[in-house]
VOMI-451443 format. One record per residue (C-alpha): residue in one letter; x negated, y, z negated. Coordinates in steps of 0.5 Angstrom, whole numbers, plus 2048, in hexadecimal, padded with zeros to 3 digits. Example, Ala and Ser with C-alpha at 12.3 -4.5 7.8 and 13.67 -1.06 7.14 Angstrom:
a7E77F77F0s7E57FE7F2
//
This chain:
x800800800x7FD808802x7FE80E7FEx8048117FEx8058197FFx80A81F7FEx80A823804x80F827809x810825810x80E82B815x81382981Bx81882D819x819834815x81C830810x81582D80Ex819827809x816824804x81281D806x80F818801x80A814807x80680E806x7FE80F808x7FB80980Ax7F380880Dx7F481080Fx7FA80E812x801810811x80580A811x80C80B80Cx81181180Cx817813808x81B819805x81881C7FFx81D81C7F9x8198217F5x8198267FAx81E82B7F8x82082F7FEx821827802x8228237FDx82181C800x82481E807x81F81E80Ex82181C815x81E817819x81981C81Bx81681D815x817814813x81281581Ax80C81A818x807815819x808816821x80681D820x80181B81Bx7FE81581Fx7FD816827x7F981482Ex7F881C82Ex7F681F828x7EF823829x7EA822824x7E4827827x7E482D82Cx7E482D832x7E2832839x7E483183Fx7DE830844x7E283084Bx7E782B84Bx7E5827845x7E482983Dx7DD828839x7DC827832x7D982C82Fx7D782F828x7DC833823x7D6839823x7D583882Bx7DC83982Bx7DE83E827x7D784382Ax7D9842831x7E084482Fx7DF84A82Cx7DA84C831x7DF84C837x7E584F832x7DF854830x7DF856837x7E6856839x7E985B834x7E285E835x7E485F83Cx7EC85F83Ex7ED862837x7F185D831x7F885D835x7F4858838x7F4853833x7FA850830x7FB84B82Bx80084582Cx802842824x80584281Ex80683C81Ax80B83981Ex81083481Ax80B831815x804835814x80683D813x7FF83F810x7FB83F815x7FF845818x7FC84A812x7F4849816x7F784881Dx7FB84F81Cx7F5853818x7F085081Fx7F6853824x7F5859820x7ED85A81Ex7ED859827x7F2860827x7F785B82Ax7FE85C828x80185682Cx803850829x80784C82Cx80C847827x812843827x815847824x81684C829x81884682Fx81E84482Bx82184A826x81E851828x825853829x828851823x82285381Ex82285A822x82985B820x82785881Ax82385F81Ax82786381Cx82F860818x82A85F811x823864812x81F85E813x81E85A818x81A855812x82185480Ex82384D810x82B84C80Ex82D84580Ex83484280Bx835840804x837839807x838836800x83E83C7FEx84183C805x848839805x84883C80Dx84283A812x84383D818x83E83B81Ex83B83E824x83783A829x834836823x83382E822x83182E81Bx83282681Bx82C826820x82982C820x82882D817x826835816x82983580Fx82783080Ax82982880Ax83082B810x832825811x83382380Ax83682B809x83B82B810x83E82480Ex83F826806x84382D80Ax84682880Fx84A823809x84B828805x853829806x852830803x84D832807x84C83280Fx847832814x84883681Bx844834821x844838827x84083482Cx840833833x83E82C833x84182682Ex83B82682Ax83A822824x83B82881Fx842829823x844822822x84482381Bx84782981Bx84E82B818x84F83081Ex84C82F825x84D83582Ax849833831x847839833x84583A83Bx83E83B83Bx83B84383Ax841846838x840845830x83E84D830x84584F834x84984A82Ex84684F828x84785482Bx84F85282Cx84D850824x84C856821x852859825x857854822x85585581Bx85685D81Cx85D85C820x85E857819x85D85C815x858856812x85185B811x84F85B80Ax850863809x84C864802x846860806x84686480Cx84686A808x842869801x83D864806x83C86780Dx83B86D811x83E86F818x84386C818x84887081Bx843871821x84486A823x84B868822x84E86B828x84986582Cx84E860829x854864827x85886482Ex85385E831x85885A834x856853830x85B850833x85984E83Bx85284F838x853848834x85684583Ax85084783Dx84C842838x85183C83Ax85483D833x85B83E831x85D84482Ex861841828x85B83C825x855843826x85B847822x85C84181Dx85484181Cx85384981Bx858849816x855843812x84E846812x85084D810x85584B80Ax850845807x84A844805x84684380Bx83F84480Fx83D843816x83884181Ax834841820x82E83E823x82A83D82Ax83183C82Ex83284382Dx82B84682Cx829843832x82F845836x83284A839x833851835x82E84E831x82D85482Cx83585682Cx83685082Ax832851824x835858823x83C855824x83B84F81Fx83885481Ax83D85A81Cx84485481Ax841852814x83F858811x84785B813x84985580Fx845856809x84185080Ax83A85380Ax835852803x83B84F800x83B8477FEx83E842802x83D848808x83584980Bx83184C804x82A84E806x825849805x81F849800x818849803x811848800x80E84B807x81284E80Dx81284B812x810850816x80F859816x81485E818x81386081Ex817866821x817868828x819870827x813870822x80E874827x808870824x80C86A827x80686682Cx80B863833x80885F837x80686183Dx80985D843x80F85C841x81186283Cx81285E836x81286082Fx81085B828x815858826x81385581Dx80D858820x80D852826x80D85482Dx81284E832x80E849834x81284A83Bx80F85083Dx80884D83Cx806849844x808850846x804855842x7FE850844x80084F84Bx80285784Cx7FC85C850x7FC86184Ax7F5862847x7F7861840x7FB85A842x7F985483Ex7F385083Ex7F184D839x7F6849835x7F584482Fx7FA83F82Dx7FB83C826x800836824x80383782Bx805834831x808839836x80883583Cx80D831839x810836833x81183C838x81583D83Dx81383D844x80E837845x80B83A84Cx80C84084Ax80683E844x80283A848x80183F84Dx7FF845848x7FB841844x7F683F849x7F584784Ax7F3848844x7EC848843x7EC84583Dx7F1841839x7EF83D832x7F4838830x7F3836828x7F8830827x7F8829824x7F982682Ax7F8826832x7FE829834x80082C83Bx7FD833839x7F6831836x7F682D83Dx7F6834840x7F183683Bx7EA83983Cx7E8837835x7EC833830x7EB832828x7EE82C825x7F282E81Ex7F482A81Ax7FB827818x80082B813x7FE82380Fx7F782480Fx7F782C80Dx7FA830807x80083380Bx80783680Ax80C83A80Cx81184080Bx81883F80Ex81C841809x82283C809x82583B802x82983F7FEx8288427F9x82383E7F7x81C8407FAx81883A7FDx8118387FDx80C833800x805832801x80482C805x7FD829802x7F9825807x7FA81E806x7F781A80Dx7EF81C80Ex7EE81F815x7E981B81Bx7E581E81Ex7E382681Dx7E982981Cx7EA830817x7F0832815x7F3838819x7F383E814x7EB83B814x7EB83B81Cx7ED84381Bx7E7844816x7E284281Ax7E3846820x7E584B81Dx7DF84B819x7DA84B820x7DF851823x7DC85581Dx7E4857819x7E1853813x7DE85980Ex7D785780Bx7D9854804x7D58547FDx7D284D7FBx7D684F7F4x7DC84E7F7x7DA8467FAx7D78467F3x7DE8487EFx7E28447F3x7DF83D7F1x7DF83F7E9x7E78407E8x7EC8437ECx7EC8497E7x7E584A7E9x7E684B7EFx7ED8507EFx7E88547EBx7E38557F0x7E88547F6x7EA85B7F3x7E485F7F1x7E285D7F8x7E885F7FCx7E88657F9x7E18677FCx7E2864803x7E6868807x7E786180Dx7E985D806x7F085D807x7F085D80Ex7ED85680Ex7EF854808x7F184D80Ax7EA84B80Ex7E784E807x7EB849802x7E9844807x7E2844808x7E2845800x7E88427FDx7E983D802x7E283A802x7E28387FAx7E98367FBx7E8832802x7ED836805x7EE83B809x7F583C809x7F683A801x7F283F800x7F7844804x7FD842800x7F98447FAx7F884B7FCx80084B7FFx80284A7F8x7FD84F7F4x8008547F8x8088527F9x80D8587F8x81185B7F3x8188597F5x8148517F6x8118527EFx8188527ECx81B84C7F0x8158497EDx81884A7E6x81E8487E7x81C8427E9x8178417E2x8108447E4x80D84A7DFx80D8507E2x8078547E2x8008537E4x80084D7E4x80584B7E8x8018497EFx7FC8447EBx8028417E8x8068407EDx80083E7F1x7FF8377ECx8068367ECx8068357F4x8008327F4x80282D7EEx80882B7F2x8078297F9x80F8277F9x81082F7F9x8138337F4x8198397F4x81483F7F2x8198447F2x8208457F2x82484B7F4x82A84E7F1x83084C7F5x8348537F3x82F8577F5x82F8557FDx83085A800x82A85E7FCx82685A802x82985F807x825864808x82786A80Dx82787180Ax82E871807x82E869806x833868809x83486380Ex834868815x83A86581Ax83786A820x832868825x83386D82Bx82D86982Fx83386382Fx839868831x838868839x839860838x83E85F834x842864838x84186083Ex84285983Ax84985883Dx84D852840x84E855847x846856847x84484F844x84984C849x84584F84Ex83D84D84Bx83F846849x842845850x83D840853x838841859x83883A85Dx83283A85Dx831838856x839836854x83683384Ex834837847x82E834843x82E83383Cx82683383Cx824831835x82782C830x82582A829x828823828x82481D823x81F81C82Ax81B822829x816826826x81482C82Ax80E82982Ex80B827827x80C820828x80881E82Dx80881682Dx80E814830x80E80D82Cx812811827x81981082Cx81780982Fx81D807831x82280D831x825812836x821817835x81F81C83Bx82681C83Ex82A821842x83182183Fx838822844x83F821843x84281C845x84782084Bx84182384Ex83C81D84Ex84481A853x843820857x83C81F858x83D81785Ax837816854x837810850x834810848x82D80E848x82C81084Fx825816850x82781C852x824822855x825829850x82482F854x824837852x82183E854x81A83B850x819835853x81B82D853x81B82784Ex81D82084Fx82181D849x825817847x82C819847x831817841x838818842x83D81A83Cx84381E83Ax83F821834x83C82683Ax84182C83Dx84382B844x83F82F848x83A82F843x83382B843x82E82A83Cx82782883Dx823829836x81C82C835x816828832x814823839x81182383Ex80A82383Ax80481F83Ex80281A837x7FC815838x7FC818840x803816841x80981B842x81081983Fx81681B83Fx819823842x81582A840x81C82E840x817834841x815832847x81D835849x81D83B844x81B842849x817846844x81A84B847x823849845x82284D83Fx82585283Bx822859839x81F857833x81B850837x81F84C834x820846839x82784483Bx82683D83Ax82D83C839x82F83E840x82B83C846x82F83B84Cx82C835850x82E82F855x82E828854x82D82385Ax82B81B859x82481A85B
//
């Protein structure tokens, strides 16, 4: 027998609690942890098959360059001179909008995100290129503009909640709040409570449901807007909240007063009585409402937002229990970005601003393939996998071979780093100290820091380790005093003493504040990113530090080292604060606190979001009579991070999915290869025929088409997606692709 292990899984943003079995450095028994207290017990067939990421033909183990056609081994300090000669020499020459940095931690690993952004930013760069901006840039960017910070992250209060309104979310397959299987299924039974689910597709979150409307693809934004008219023409609004918690209302209301909601339902393919049956019950009960990709990918993407948030907040459902409550975090996931701030740095072809300080990775193949003479040239990859991740496969391809230089630091031989000119091997989230800040529950606040528990083959460094080094050789690093090595081998106290003294006589200290804790720190602790969490914790905010009391810790001076030990002597995880539940709306932050119902940028488009003009954008080209679901989380993927195919032997896994009466029209049997074409390119793909898929509307997942061990298998959905189809923001619409479908 091996040794058993608490750890979380870093497949998905829930990270779970996992108790997994080592045997001869190999993983060989997984199951759901009972101690950990935001999962308790609960894990998905993903995290039972951790060991295929953890143990596959591809992972790296030394750097790579690339010499032609082929790549050759070199040293750790070969690598990292000749990449910081040619990153020298690029920014020297073009200046920093030619470098970017392609990170942030991913599901699974968010530590090395605080080296990789201070690199981009000792090279003058402001260009960081993240996830968070592929998906949810409109909706973070209303967040800004409703709560006064992008950063404040609603979620719903799924345990108080007695009406769970969904749009666009298949919380059975797809998770995002802690064990949603468990929570949906205990909504679904309870008979006081329901669970509402406005879906196209008969997906396996609608089949539990209280209530399925099937909605016709992309026309969610058109069914609130109708919403919030009926509420109002009801009289249902929550009159005390519109007016003690919201400003601007009586700027919006005459976009919803006279609406006709009637023929805008038929529209939807709804029946008018059902819609009308649903607003009242989510205006006059305990209700909450949430969205997912299949309206942040899908058109009017940021007025969906702003709707969902606007019919709450008119029902009083924002910052209250059983509504959405602002959630607690030990760090934001990202920084307030705020375009109208003249300081804003937009990228320079096309015109995009930061959004959580992150750019669209959309825009990226252009500003390297554009002919400005600040265009990208330089682009360094962390724990990411564009080529597979991004949308616009080609698009990628042909920027990337443009560039003159790429680094890809990754785990394993993806599609990217077989692009690259150098590649640095990191390690795993199972052979490194890593966590993540998604801010999930409520009113507790989580916190997991995974220890490694496999010890890595070959050479490879843990990714904040990987950042250090070059950012060393590229000079960002101050010099530091050989004390400071000293007093962080003699205690912790030693070291914070000395930390300070130094800080305050170095101007750079803070600047490179993590490179400083890693090189001294890190060293004695064995830990570049153990030491980060370290110095995270000395310096938590004032509003932090009172929900660290409330859940038991000493407020004071010492409250960073004690929360340090207690996170490190439970690898389960542990709450380390909680939020006061009737202080919620304390989270808001714009001038008068108030959540502000007015964005004149959105007007124009909710002014034309009608039934007579979306009847005439959703009218079919027959060329592409088809609509493009591209993107589908179910149990059989992961993003590209599980690589070895083994793990779906035998199952239906990479299919493209049509409704019985189309697959008759088209003469296509189930099983049978067909051809999937759109405006980007062609994928070939096994059908599968089903009535869970709408009429006229086809679901390819994301997650395949990756080349594992030399061999591709299954289709990269992204190879269809036009990095162009987009909204104002980059966000792509991946909900809504046309496309045809002919057999091979």
């Amino acid at each position: 027998m091996g040794t058993i292990h608490k750890t979380g899984c870093v497949l998905c943003p829930q990270n779970c609690g996992l108790e997994v079995e080592v045997e001869n450095n190999r993983i060989v028994k997984v199951k759901g942890d009972k101690s950990n207290v935001k999962s308790e017990g609960y894990v998905c067939r993903k995290g039972l098959n951790i060991a295929f990421h953890q143990h596959n033909a591809d992972r790296l183990q030394y750097p790579l360059k690339r010499v032609g056609e082929r790549f050759e081994r070199i040293s750790w300090e070969e690598a990292i001179d000749e990449i910081a000669e040619k990153l020298k020499n690029i920014v020297g020459t073009y200046g920093p909008k030619s470098f970017a940095y392609m990170g942030g931690g991913g599901q699974g690993c968010h530590f090395e995100a605080a080296f990789g952004v201070r690199l981009m930013r000792g090279l003058g760069s402001r260009y960081h290129y993240s996830a968070i901006t592929q998906e949810f840039s409109g909706m973070f960017w209303t967040f800004g503009r409703m709560f006064g910070r992008q950063p404040v992250f609603p979620e719903i209060d799924s345990h108080e909640t007695d009406y769970l309104l969904t749009f666009g979310w298949n919380g059975m397959e797809s998770h995002q709040i802690p064990q949603t299987p468990r929570e949906l299924l205990r909504i679904a039974k309870d008979p006081d409570k329901m669970l509402v689910v406005i879906d196209p597709r008969l997906s396996e979150t609608a089949k539990i449901a209280n209530v399925h409307l099937r909605i016709r693809p992309g026309t969610d934004t058109l069914l609130m807007r109708a919403m919030i008219a009926i509420i109002l023409k009801e009289c249902w609004e929550n009159k005390d909240y519109i007016a003690r918690r919201t400003s601007g209302f009586d700027e919006i209301k005459d976009l919803f007063i006279n609406f006709d909601a009637r023929t805008a339902v038929k529209t939807c393919n709804l029946d008018y009585d059902s819609v009308r049956e649903i607003c009242r019950h989510f205006a006059t009960r305990k209700s909450c409402l949430r969205y997912d990709l299949g309206l942040l990918m899908n058109r009017h993407s940021a007025v969906s937002s702003y709707l969902a948030n606007v019919l709450l907040a008119l029902c009083g459902r924002i910052g209250v229990r059983g509504g959405i409550v602002f959630h607690g975090v030990l760090m934001p996931l990202g920084s307030h970005s705020d375009e109208r701030d003249p300081k804003a740095v937009r990228s320079v072809s096309p015109n995009f601003p930061p959004i959580m300080g992150c750019y669209p990775p959309n825009a990226m193949p252009e500003e390297i393939l554009s002919d400005h003479p600040e265009r990208l040239r330089a682009v360094y990859v962390a724990g990411s996998n564009p080529l597979r991740s991004y949308a616009d496969t080609t698009a990628y391809e042909n920027a990337f071979k443009r560039l003159d230089l790429l680094v890809t630091a990754e785990m394993a031989m993806t599609e990217t780093a077989a692009l690259s000119h150098y590649i640095l091997p990191s390690r795993s989230g199972y052979e490194s100290w890593d966590g993540t800040f998604f801010p999930m529950t409520f009113p507790g606040i989580h916190f997991q820091m995974r220890r490694p528990i496999v010890e890595p083959e070959g050479e490879p460094l843990e990714m904040g380790e990987i950042h250090l080094r070059l950012a060393d050789k590229l000079g960002l690093i101050p010099p530091i005093p050989e004390k400071l090595y000293k007093a962080a081998e003699e205690s912790h106290a030693a070291f914070g003493q000395a930390l300070m003294e130094y800080a305050l006589t170095e101007p750079n200290a803070m600047k490179a504040m993590p490179y400083i804790l890693g090189k001294t720190l890190g060293k004695a602790m064995g830990s570049v990113h153990l030491a980060a969490l370290w110095g995270m914790l000395q310096t938590v905010p004032k509003s932090f530090r009172k929900n660290a009391a409330r859940a038991g810790f000493t407020p004071g001076m010492e409250l960073g080292e004690e929360l340090f030990q207690k996170i490190i002597d439970h690898p389960e995880g542990i709450w380390v604060g909680q939020m006061d539940p009737e202080e919620n709306l304390a989270n808001v932050r714009t001038e008068d606190g108030k959540i502000n119902l007015v964005i004149p940028e959105l007007r124009a488009e909710l002014e034309n979001l009608n039934s007579e003009q979306e009847e005439a954008d959703l009218t079919p080209d027959p060329t592409y009579p088809f609509v493009l679901m591209a993107g589908k989380h179910f149990k059989m993927n992961a993003n590209t991070l599980m690589r070895d195919p083994a793990w779906n032997e035998g199952k239906r896994y990479s299919t493209c999915m049509m409704h019985t009466a189309d697959a008759e029209a088209l003469g296509l049997k189930d099983g049978q290869m067909v051809r999937v074409t759109t405006e980007a390119g062609t994928e070939e793909i096994e059908l599968e025929i089903t009535d869970t898929a709408h009429k006229g509307h086809v679901v390819i997942p994301h997650g395949f088409g990756m080349v594992y061990n030399g061999v591709k298998y299954g289709a990269n959905v992204n190879r269809l997606t036009k990095n162009t189809h987009r909204d104002q923001f980059g966000t792509p619409l991946h909900r809504y692709v046309p496309c045809r479908v002919e057999a091979l």
